[in-house]
Backbone as CSV, one residue per row, in Angstrom:
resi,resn,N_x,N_y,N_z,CA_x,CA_y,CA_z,C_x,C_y,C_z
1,UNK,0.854,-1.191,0.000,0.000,0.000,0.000,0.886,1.235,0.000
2,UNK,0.672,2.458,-0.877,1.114,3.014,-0.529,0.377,4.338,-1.239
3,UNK,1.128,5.756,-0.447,0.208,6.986,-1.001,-0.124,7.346,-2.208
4,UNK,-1.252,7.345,-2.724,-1.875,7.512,-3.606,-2.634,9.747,-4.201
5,UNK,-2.465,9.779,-4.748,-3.207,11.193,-5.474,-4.012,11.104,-6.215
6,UNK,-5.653,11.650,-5.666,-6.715,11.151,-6.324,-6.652,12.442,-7.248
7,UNK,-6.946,12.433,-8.488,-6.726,13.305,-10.060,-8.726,13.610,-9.292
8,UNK,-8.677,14.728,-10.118,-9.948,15.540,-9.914,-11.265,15.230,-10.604
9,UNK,-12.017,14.998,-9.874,-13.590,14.289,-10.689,-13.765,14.575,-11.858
10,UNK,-14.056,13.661,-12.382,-14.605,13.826,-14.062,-15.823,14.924,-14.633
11,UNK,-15.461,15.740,-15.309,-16.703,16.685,-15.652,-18.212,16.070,-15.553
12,UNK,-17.920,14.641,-16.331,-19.216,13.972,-16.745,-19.257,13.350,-15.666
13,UNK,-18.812,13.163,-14.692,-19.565,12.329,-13.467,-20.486,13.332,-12.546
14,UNK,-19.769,14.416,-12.925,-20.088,15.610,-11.851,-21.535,15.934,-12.330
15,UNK,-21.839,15.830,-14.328,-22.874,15.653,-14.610,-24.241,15.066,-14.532
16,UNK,-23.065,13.639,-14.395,-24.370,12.331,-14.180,-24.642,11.634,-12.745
17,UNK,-23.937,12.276,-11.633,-23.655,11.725,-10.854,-25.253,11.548,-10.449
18,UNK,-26.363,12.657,-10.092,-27.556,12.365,-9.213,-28.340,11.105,-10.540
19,UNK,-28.198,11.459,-11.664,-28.833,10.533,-12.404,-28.442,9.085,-12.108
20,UNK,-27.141,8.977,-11.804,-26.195,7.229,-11.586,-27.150,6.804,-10.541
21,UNK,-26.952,7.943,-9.773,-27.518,7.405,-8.135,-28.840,7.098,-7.565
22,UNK,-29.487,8.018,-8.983,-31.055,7.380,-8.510,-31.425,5.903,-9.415
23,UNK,-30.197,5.686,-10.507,-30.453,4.675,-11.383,-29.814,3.346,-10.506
24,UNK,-29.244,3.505,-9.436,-28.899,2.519,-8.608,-29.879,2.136,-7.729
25,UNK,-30.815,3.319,-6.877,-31.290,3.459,-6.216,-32.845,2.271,-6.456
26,UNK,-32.961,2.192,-7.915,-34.313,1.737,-8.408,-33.436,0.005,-8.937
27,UNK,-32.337,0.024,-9.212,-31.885,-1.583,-9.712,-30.876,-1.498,-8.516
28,UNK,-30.901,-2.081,-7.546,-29.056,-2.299,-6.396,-28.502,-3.172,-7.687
29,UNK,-28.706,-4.123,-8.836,-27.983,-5.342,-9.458,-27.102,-4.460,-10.304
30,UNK,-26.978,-3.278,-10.362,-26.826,-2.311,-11.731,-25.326,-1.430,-11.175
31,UNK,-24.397,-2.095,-11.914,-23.187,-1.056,-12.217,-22.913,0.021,-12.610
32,UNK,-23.686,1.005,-11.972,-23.676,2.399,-12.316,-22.444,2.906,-12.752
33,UNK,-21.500,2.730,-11.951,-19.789,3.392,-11.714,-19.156,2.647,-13.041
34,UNK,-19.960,1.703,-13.740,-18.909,1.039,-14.440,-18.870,1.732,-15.939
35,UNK,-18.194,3.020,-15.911,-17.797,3.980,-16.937,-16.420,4.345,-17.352
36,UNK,-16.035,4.271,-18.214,-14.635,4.845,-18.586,-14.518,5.736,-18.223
37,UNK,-14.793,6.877,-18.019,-14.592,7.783,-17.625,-14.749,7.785,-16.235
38,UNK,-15.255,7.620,-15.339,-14.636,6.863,-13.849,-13.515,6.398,-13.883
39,UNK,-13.671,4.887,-14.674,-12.978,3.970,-13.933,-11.155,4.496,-14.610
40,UNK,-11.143,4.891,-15.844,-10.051,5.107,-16.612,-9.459,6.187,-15.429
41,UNK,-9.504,7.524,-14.891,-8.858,8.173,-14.450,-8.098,7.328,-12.934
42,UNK,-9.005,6.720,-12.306,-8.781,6.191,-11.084,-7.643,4.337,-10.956
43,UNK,-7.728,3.808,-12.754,-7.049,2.976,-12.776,-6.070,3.755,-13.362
44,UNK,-5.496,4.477,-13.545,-4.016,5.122,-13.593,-3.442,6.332,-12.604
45,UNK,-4.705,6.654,-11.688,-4.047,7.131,-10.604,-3.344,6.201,-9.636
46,UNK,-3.683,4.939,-9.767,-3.067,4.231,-8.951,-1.971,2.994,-9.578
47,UNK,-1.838,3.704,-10.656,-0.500,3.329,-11.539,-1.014,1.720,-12.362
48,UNK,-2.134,1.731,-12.807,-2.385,0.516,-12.510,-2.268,-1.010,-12.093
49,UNK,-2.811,-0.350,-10.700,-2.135,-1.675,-9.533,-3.688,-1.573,-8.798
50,UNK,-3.157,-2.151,-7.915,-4.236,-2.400,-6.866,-4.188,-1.418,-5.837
51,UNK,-5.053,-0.328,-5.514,-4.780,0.803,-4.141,-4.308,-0.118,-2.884
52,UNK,-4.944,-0.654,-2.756,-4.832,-2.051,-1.255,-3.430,-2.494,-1.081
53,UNK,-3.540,-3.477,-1.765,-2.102,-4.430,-1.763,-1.150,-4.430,-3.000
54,UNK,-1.095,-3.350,-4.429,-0.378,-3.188,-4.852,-0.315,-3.832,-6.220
55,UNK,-1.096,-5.133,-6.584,-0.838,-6.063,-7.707,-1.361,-5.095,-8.719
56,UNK,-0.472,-5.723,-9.826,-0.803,-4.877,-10.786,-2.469,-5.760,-11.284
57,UNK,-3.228,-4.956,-11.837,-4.574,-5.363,-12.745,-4.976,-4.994,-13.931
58,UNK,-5.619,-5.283,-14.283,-5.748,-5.619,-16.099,-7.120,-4.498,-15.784
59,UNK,-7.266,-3.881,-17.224,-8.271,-3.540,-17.101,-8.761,-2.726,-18.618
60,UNK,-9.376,-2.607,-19.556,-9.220,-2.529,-20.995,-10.085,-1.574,-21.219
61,UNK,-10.007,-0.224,-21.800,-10.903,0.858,-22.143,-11.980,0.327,-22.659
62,UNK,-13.630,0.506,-22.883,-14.752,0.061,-23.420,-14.724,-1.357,-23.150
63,UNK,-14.268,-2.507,-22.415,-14.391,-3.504,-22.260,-14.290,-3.764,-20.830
64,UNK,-16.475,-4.227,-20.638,-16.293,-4.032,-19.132,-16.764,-5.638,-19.000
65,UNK,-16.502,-6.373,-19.475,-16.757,-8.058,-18.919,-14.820,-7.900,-18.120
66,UNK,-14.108,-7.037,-17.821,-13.028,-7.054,-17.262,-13.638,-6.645,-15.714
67,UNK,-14.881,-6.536,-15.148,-15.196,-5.952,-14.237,-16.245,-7.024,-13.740
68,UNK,-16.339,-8.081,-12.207,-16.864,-9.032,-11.849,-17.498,-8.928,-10.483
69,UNK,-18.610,-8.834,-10.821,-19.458,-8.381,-9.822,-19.248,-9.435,-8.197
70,UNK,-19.348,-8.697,-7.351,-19.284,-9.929,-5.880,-20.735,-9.190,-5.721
71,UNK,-20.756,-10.286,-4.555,-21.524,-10.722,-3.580,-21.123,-9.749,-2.451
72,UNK,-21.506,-8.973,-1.970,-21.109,-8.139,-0.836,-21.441,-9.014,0.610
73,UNK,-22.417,-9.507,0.625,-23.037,-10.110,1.814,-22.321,-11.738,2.284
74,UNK,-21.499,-12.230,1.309,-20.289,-13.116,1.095,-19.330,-12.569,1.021
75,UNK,-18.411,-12.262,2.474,-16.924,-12.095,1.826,-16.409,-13.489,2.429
76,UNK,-15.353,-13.335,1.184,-14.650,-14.871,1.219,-13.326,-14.310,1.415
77,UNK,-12.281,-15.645,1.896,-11.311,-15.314,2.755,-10.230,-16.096,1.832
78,UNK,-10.637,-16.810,1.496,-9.453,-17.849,0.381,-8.946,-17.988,-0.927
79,UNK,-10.382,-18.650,-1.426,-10.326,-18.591,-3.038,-11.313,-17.394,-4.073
80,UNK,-10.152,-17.239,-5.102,-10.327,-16.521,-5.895,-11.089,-16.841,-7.100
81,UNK,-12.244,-16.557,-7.709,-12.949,-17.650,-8.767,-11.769,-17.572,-9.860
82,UNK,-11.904,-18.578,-10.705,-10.614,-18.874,-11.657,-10.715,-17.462,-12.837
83,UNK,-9.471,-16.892,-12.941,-9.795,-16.171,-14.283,-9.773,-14.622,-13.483
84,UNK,-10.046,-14.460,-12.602,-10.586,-12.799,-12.361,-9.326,-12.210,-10.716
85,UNK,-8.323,-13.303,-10.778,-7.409,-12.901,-9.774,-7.052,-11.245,-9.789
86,UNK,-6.686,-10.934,-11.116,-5.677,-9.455,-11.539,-6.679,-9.115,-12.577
87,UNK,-8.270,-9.122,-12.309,-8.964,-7.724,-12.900,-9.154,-7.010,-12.033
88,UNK,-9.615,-5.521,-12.718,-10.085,-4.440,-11.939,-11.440,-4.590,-11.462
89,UNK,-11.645,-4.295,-10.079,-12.577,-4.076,-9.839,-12.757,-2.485,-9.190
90,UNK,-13.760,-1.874,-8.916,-14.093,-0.631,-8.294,-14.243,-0.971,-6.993
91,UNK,-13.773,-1.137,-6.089,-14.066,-0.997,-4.418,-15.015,0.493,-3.926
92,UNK,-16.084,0.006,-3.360,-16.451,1.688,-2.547,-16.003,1.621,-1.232
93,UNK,-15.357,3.043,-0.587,-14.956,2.657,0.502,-16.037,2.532,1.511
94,UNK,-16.809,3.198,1.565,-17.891,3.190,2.098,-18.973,2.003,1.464
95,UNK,-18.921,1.126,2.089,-19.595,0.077,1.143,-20.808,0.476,0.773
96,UNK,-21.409,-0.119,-0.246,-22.803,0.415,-0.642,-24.182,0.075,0.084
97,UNK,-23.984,-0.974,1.195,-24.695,-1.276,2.012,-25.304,-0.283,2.877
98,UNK,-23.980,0.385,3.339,-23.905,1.773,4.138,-24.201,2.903,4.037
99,UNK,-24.002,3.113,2.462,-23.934,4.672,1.924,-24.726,3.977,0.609
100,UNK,-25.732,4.038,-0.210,-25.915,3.897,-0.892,-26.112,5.389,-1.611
101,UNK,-26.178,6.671,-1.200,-25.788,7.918,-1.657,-24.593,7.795,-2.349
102,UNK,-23.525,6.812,-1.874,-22.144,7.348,-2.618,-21.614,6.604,-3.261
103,UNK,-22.410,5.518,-3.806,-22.047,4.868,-4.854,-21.412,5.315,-6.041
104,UNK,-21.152,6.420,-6.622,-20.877,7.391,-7.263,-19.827,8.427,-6.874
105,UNK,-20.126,8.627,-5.791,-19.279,9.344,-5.152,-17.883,9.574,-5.247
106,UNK,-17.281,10.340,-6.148,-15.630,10.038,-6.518,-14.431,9.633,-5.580
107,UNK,-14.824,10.709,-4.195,-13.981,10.138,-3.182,-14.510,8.923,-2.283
108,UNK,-15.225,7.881,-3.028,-15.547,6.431,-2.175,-15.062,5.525,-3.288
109,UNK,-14.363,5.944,-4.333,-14.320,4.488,-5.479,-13.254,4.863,-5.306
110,UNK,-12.668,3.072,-5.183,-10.605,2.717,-5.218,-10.905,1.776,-6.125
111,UNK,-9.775,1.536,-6.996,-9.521,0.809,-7.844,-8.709,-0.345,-6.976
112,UNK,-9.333,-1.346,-7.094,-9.105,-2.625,-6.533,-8.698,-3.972,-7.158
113,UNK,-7.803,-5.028,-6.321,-7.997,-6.078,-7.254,-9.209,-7.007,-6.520
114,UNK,-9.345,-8.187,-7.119,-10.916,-8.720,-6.862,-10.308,-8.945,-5.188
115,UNK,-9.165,-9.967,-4.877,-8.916,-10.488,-3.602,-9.403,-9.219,-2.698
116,UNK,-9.060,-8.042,-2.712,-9.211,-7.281,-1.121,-10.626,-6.607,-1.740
117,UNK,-11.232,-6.484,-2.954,-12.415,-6.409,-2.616,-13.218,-7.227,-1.976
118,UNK,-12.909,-8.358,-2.410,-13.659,-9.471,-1.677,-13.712,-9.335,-0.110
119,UNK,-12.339,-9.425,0.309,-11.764,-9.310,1.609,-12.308,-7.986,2.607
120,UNK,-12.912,-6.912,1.822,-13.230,-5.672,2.458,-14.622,-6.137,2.444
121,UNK,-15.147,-6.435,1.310,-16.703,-6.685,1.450,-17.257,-5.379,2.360
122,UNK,-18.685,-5.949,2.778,-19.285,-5.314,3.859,-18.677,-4.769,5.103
123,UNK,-16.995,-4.628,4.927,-16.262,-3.775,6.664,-17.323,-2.499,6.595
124,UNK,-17.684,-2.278,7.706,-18.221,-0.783,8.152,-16.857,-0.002,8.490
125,UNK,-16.192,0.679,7.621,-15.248,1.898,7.693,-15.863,3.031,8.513
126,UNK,-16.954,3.081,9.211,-17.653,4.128,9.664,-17.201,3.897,10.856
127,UNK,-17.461,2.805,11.186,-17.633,1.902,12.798,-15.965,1.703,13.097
128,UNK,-15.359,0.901,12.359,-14.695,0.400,12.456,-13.372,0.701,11.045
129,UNK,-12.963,1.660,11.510,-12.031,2.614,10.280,-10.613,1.843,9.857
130,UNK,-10.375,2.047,9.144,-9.432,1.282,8.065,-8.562,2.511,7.268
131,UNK,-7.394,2.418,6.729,-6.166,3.303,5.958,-7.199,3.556,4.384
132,UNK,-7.249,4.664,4.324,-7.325,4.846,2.601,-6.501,5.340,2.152
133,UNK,-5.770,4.673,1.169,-4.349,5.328,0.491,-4.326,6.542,-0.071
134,UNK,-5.794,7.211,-0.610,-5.803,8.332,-1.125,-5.724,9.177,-0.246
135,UNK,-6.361,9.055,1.170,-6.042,10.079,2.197,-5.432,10.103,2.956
136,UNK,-4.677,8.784,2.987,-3.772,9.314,4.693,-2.094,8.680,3.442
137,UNK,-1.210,8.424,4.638,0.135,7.911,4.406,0.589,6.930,5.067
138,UNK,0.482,5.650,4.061,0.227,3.930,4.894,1.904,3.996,5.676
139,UNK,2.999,4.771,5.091,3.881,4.572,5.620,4.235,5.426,7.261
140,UNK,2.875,6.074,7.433,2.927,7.001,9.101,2.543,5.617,9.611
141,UNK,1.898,4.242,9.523,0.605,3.439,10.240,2.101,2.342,10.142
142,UNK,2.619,2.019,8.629,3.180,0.312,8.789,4.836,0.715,8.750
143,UNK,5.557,-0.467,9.421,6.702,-0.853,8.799,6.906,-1.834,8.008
144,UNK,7.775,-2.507,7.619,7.957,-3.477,6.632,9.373,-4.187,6.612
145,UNK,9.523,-5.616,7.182,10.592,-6.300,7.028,10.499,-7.374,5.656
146,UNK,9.723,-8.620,6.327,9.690,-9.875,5.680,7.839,-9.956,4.971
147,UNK,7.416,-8.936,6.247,6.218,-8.690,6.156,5.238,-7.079,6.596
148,UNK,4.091,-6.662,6.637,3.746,-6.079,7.295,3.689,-5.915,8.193
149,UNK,3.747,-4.627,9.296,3.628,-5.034,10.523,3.224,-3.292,11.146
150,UNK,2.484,-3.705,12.207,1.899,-2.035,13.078,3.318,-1.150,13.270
151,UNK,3.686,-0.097,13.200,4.964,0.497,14.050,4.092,0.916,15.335
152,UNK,4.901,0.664,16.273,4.742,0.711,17.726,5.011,2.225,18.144
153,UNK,5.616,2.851,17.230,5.582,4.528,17.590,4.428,5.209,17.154
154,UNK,3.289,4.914,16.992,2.326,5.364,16.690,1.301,5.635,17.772
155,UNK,0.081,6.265,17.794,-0.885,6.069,18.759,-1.545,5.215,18.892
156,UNK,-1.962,4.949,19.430,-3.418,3.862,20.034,-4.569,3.569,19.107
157,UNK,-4.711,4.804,18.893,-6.082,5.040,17.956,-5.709,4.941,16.711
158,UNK,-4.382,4.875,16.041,-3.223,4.975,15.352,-3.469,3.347,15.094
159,UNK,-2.329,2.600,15.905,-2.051,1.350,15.838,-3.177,0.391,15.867
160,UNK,-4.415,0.866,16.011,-5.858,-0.168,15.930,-6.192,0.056,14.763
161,UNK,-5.919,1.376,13.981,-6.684,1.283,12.710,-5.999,0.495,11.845
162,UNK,-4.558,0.518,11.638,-3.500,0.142,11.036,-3.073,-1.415,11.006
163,UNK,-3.983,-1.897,12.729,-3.426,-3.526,12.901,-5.413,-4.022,11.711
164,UNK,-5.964,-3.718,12.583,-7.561,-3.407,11.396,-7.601,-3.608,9.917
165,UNK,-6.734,-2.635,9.556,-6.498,-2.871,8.226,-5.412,-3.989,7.436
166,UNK,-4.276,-4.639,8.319,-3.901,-5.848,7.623,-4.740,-7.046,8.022
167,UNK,-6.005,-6.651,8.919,-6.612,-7.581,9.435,-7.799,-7.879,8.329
168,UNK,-8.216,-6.778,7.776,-8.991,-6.714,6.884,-9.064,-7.482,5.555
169,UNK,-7.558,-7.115,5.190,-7.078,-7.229,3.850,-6.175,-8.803,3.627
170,UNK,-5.914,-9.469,5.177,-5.234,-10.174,5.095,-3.794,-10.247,4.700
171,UNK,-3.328,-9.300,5.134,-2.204,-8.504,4.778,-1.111,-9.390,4.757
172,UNK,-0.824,-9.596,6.355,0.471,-10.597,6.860,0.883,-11.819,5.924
173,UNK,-0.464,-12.916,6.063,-0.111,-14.031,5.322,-0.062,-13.153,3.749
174,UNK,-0.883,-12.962,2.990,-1.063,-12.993,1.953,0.453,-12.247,1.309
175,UNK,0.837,-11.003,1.632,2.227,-10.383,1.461,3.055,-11.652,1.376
176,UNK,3.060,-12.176,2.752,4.137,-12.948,2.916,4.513,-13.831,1.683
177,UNK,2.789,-14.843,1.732,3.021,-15.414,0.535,3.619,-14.856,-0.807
178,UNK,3.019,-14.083,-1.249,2.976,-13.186,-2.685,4.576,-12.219,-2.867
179,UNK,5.379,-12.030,-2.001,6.704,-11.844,-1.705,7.801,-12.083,-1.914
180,UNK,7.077,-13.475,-1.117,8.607,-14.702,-0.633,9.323,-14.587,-1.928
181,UNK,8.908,-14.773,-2.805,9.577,-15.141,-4.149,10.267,-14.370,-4.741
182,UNK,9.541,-12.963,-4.512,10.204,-11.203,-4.644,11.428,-11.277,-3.805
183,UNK,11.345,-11.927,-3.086,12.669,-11.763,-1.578,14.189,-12.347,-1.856
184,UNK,13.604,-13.520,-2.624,14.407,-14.692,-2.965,15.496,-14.095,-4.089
185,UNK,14.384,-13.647,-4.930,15.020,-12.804,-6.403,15.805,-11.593,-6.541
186,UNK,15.297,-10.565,-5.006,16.615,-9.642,-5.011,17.573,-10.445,-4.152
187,UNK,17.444,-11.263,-3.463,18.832,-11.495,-3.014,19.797,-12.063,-4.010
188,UNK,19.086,-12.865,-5.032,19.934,-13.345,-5.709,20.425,-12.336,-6.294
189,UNK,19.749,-10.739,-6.781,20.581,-10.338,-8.041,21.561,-9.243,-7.257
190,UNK,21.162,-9.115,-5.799,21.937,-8.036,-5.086,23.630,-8.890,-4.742
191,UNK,23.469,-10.420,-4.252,24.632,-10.740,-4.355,25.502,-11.216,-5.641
192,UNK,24.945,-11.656,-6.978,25.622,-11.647,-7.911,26.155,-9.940,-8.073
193,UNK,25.575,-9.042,-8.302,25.780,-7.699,-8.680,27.010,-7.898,-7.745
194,UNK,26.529,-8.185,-6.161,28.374,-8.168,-5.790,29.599,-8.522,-5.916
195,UNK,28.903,-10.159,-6.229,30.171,-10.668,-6.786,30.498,-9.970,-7.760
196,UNK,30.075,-9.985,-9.108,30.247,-8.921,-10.323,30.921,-7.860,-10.015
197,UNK,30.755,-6.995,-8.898,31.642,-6.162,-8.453,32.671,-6.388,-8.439
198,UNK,33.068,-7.206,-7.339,34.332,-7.243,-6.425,35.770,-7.882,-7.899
199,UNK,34.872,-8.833,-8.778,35.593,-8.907,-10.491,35.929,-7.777,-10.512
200,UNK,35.134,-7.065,-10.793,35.450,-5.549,-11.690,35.746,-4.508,-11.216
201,UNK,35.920,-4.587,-10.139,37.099,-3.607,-9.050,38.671,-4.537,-9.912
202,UNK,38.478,-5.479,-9.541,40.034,-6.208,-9.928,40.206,-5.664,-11.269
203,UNK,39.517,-5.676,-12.213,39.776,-5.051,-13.740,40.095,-4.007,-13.317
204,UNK,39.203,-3.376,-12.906,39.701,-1.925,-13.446,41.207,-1.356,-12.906
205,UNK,41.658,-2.000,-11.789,42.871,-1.984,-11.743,43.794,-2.274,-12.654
206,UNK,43.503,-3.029,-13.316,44.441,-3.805,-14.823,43.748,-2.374,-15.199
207,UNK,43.000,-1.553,-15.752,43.080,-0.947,-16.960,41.617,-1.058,-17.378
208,UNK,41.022,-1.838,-16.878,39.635,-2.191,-17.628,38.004,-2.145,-16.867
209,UNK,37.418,-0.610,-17.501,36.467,-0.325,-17.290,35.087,-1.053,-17.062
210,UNK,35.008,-1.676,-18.235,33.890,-2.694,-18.544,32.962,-3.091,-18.213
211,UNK,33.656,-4.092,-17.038,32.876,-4.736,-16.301,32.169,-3.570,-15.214
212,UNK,32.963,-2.693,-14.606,32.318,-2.174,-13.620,30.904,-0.848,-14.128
213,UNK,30.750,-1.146,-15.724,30.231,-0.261,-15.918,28.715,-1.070,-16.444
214,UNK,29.156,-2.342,-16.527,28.325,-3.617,-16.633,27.451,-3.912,-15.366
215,UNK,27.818,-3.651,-13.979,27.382,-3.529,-12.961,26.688,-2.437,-12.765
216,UNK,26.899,-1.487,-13.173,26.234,0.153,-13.482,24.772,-0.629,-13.798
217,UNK,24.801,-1.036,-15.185,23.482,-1.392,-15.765,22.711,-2.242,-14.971
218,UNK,23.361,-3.229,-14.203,22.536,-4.322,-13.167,22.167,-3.577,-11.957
219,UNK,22.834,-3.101,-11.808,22.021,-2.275,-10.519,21.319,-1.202,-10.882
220,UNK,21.083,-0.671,-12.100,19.924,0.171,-12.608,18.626,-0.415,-12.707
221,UNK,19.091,-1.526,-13.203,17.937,-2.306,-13.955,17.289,-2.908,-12.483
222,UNK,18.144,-3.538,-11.477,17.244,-3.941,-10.185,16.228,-2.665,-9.578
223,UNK,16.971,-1.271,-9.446,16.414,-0.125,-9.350,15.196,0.121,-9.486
224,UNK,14.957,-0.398,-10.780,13.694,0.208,-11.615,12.687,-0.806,-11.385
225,UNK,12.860,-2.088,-10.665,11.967,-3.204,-10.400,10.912,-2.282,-8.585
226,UNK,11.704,-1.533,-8.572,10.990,-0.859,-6.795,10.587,0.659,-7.392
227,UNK,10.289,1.123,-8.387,9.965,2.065,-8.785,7.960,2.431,-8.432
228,UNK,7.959,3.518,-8.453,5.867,3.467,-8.205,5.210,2.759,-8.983
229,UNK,5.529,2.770,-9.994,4.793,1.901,-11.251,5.095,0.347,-11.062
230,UNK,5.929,-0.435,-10.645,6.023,-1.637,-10.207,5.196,-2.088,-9.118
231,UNK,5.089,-3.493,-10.028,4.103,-4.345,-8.769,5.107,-4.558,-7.412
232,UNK,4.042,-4.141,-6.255,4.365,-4.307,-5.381,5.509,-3.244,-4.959
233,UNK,5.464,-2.355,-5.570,6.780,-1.196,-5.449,7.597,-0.722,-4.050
234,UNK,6.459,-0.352,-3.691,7.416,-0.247,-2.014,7.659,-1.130,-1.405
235,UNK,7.581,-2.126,-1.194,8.225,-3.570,-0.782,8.997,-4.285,-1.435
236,UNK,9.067,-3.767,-3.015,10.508,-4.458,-3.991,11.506,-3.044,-3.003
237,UNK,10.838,-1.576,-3.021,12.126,-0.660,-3.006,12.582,-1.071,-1.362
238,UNK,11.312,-1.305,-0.903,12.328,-1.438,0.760,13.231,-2.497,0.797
239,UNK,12.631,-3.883,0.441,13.827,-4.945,0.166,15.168,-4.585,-0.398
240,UNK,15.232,-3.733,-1.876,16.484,-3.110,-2.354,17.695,-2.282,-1.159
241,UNK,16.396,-1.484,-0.688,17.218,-0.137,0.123,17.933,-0.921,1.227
242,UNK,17.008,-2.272,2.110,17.493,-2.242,3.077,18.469,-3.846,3.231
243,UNK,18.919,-4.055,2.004,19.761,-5.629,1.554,20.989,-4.953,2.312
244,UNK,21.933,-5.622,2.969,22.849,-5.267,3.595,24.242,-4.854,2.214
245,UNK,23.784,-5.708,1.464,25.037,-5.672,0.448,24.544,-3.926,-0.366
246,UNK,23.521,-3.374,-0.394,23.208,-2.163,-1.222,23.962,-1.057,-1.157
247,UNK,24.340,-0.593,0.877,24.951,0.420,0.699,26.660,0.440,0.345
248,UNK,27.105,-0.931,0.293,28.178,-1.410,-0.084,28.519,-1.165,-1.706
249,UNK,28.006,-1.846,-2.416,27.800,-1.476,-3.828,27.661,-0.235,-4.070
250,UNK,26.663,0.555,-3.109,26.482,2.068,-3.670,27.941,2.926,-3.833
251,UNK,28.191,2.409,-2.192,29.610,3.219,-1.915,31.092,3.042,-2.924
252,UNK,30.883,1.981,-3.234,31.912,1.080,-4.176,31.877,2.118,-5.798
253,UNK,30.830,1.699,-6.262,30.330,2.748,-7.544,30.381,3.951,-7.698
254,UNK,30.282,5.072,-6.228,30.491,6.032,-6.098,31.798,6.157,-5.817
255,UNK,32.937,5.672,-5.106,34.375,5.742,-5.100,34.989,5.858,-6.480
256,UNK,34.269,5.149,-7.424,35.253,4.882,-8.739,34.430,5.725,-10.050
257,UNK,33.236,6.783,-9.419,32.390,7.265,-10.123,31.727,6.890,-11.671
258,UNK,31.047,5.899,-10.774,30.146,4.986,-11.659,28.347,5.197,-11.474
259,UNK,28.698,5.602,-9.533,26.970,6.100,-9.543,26.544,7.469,-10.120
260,UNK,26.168,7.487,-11.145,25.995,8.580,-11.792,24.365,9.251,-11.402
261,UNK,24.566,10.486,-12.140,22.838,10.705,-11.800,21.190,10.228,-12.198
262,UNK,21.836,8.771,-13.046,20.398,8.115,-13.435,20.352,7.221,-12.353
263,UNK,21.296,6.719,-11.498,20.827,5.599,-10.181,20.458,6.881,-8.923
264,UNK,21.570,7.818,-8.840,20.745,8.520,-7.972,19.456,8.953,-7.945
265,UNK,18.938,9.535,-9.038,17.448,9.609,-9.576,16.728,8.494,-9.297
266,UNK,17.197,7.253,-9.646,15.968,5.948,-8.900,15.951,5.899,-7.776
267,UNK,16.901,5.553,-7.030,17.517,5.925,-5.434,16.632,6.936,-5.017
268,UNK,16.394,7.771,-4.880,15.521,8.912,-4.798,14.047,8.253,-4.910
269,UNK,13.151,7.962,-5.604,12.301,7.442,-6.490,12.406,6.353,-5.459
270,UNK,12.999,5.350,-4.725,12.646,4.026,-3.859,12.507,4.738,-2.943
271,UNK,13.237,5.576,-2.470,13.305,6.459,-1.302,12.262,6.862,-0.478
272,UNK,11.781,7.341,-1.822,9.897,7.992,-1.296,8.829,7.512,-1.113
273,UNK,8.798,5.693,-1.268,7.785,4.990,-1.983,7.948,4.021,-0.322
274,UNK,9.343,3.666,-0.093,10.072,2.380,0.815,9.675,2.886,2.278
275,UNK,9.725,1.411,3.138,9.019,1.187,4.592,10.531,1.626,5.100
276,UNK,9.874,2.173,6.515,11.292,2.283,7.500,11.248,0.352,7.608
C-alpha cells in the first residue's frame, strides 16, 4: 500500500452523478460506476495496480466483462474464482450497504484487485475505520521487514486502525506469501551484482572499465523493479534499500564514479515509496 493522489472528478460524473444514483437506487444489481470515464482516471491514478495491496490489474478501455461483480453479503477469505485474480474491480470505501448515496461518489471508489475487494466486502469503515491510500500515508501506520507489521511509535487510535487494516485485507499471510519469491530474487541479483563487483574492481585496476560499468546497468535495472509503477513497489524498493550488500555497492560505484545521476534519480524514487 502506498500513497496515492486522487486526479480531480470527471466533468461527466459531476454531470451524471444524481442521475447514476437514482439509477442505482431503483436496480441495487446495476453497475452504475462502471464507466470509462470513472474507472479510466482512477485505474491510472493508482498506476495501474491495486490501491490495497499493490498487484498490478488488467483492465481494458470500453471492455467491461473485465469488471466481476461480488456478492457483498459473502466475503470470502481464500479462493479466488478462476480467471478474475488481476482484474479491476471498483471498491467503494464506504460500502454500498452503508452509503448507498455514494455509490458514485468520486472520493468512495478505489480501484481494486478482486482479492481485497472481496476481503473488504461489507467492513463498516464508519464503525470500524481502516487506511485509505488516497487520504492518509500507509507509511505514518506500517513498517515493513519480511512482512507487514503495526509500528509501535504510533498512537493507540493509530495502531488499531492500522493492525484493522492488515486484518482486513489479510495482509500478513497474503504479502508474505505473494513476496517470498520477490525476496528470494533480489537477493539473488543483489549478491551476484556483488560478486560482479568485487571482479570488476580487480579489472579496473588492470586498466579495464567494462565490467564495472556492466554492474552500473545491473544495478539500474534492479532499481527500476521498486519504482511506483512496479508491482508491489514499495516492498521491492524497501527490500532493495534495506539488503545489507546495497549500501556497499552504492559506496563502491560512487568511489570509482560509476553512480551517476540516473541511479541517484531511482535511489531517490525508492526512497519515497520504501518502509522504514
Amino acid at each position: 500500500m502506498m500513497k496515492l493522489t486522487r486526479p480531480l472528478e470527471p466533468e461527466e460524473l459531476k454531470r451524471n452523478k444524481d442521475a447514476l444514483t437514482q439509477e442505482y437506487a431503483k436496480d441495487k444489481k446495476k453497475a452504475v460506476w462502471r464507466k470509462d470515464y470513472i474507472v479510466e482516471p482512477l485505474y491510472k491514478s493508482a498506476n495501474k495496480k491495486c490501491a490495497y495491496c499493490g498487484i498490478l490489474i488488467k483492465w481494458n478501455k470500453g471492455n467491461h466483462s473485465y469488471f466481476i461483480e461480488i456478492d457483498e453479503e459473502k466475503q470470502i477469505s481464500a479462493t479466488i474464482p478462476p480467471g478474475e485474480s488481476d482484474f479491476l474491480h471498483v471498491d467503494h470505501f464506504y460500502a454500498k450497504k452503508y452509503a448507498e448515496d455514494k455509490v458514485v461518489e468520486w472520493d468512495n471508489l478505489i480501484p481494486s484487485c478482486p482479492a481485497c475487494n472481496y476481503k473488504k466486502a461489507l467492513h463498516n469503515v464508519t464503525r470500524f475505520p481502516i487506511i485509505n491510500p488516497y487520504n492518509e500515508e500507509p507509511r505514518n501506520y506500517f513498517a515493513f521487514n519480511t512482512t507487514l507489521t503495526v509500528k509501535c511509535t504510533i498512537d493507540n487510535e493509530s495502531q488499531k486502525k492500522a493492525s484493522r487494516t492488515i486484518e482486513v485485507f489479510q495482509f500478513r499471510d497474503r504479502l508474505f506469501e505473494q513476496l517470498r519469491e520477490f525476496q528470494w530474487r533480489i537477493n539473488e541479483s543483489i549478491s551476484e551484482i556483488y560478486k560482479g563487483l568485487e571482479r570488476a574492481l580487480k579489472d579496473f585496476e588492470s586498466g579495464n572499465i567494462s565490467k564495472l560499468n556492466e554492474v552500473n546497468g545491473q544495478i539500474k535495472k534492479l532499481l527500476e523493479h521498486g519504482l511506483p509503477k512496479s508491482k508491489y513497489g514499495p516492498f521491492i524498493a524497501t527490500m532493495i534499500l534495506k539488503h545489507n550488500y546495497f549500501p556497499y555497492i552504492k559506496n563502491q560505484l560512487s568511489l570509482y564514479n560509476i553512480w551517476n545521476d540516473d541511479l541517484t534519480r531511482l535511489e531517490k524514487q525508492l526512497k519515497e515509496i520504501s518502509y522504514e
